[in-house]
N, C-alpha and C positions, 0 to 999 in steps of 0.2 A: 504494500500500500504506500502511497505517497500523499503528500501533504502539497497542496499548491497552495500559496499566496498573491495573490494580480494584485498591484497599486495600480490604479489609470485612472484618468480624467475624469471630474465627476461629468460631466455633460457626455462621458462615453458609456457611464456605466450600465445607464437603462438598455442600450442595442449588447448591449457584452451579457447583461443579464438575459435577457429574452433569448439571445442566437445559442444560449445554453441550457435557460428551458426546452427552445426547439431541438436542442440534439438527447434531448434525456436526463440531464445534469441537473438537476431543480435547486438540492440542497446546499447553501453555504452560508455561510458567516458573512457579515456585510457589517466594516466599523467607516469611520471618519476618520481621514488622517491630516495631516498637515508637516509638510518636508520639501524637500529639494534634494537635487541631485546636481547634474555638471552645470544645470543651469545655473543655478546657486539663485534661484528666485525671477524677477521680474521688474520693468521699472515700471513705474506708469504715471500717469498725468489725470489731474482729479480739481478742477477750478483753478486752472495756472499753473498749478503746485506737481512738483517733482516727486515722488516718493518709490520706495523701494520697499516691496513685498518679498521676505526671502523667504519665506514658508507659504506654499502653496496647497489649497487645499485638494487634497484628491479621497476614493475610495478603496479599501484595501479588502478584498474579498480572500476568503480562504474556504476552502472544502478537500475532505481528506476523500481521495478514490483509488481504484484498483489501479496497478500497474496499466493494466491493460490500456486503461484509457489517457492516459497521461497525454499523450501526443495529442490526440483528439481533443483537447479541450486545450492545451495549448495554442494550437491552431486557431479553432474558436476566438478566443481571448485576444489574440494578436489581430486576425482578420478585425473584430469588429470593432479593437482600441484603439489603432495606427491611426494614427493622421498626418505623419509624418514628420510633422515636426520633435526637436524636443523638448522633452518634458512627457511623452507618453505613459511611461511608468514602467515598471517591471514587473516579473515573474520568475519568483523564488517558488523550488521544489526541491525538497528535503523527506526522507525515507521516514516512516511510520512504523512503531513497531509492533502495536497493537491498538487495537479499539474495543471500547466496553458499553454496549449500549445500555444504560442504564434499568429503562423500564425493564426490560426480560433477560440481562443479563449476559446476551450475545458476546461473543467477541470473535474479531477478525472481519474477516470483509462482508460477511453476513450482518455485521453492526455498523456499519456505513452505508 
């Protein structure tokens, strides 16, 4: 089992969520973050005024699934985050070594 984490844009995260409804994937974690990366934030202009945003706000999704699909949902996530520019966000995947699903007691990929 693997663990995915997505940071991407929040204005991408509604089409990232659905094109993963549509392939099967319903279930994740969905928090609020706020970071930068090489961009190291943004300037912007607001009544004259100059200011700089270095923490931008994005959404960080995580859901733990089988090996099997990893790449599949990889793809997903990329196809419908990209906008090319940066600042898109990333995608951390890190190995899982168990799961317990609480109500019945499951564990392994039958509890995910």
């Amino acid at each position: 089992m693997k663990k995915i984490v997505a940071i991407v844009r929040e204005d991408r995260f509604t089409m990232v969520k659905d094109a993963l409804l549509d392939i099967g994937y319903p279930g994740m974690t969905v928090t609020e973050v706020k970071g930068h990366g090489h961009q190291k934030g943004i300037t912007e202009q607001w009544r004259g005024r100059t200011y700089k945003t270095d923490l931008l706000k994005k959404i960080q999704m995580e859901m733990v699934v089988a090996d099997r699909d990893v790449d599949t949902i990889v793809q997903c996530i990329v196809k419908e985050a990209k906008t090319g520019n940066i600042g898109d966000g990333k995608i951390f995947i890190s190995s899982v070594d168990d799961v317990v699903r609480v109500r019945t007691g499951e564990r392994g990929e039958t509890a995910i």
